[in-house]
C-alpha positions in Angstrom: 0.0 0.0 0.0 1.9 3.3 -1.4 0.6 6.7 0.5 -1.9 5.2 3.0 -2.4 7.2 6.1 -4.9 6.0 8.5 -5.3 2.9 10.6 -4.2 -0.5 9.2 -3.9 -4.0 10.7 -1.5 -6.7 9.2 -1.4 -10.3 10.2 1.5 -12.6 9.3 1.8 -16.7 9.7 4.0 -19.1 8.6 3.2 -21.3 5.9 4.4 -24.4 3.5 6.7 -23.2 0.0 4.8 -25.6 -2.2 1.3 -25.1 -3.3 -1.0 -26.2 -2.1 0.0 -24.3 0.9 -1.0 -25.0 4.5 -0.2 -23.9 8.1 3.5 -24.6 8.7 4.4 -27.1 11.6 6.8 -24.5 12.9 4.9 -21.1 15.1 6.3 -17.2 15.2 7.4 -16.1 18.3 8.5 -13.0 20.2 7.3 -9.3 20.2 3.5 -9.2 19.0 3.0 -12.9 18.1 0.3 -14.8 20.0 -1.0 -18.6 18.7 1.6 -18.3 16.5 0.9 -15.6 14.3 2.8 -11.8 14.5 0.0 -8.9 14.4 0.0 -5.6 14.7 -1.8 -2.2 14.6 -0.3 0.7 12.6 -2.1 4.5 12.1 -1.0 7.8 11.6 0.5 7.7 15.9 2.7 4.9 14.8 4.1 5.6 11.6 2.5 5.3 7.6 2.2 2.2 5.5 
């Protein structure tokens, strides 16, 4: 998204290379990640996407 300025919310999980892809065995962890998945709130406060 080039010159967005408002509120956004992006979601990212790990998956399998090859197609058909599925949830990978493997989960994210560390700042933001919960169940496996990093997410996060961005807006104008926090910085443009």
């Amino acid at each position: 998204i080039m010159n967005y300025y408002g509120k956004g919310k992006v979601r990212i999980t790990l998956v399998t290379k090859n197609d058909p892809y599925k949830p990978h065995p493997h989960d994210l962890v560390g700042k933001d990640c919960r169940d496996g998945y990093y997410e996060a709130e961005f807006g104008q406060e926090r910085r443009p996407l």
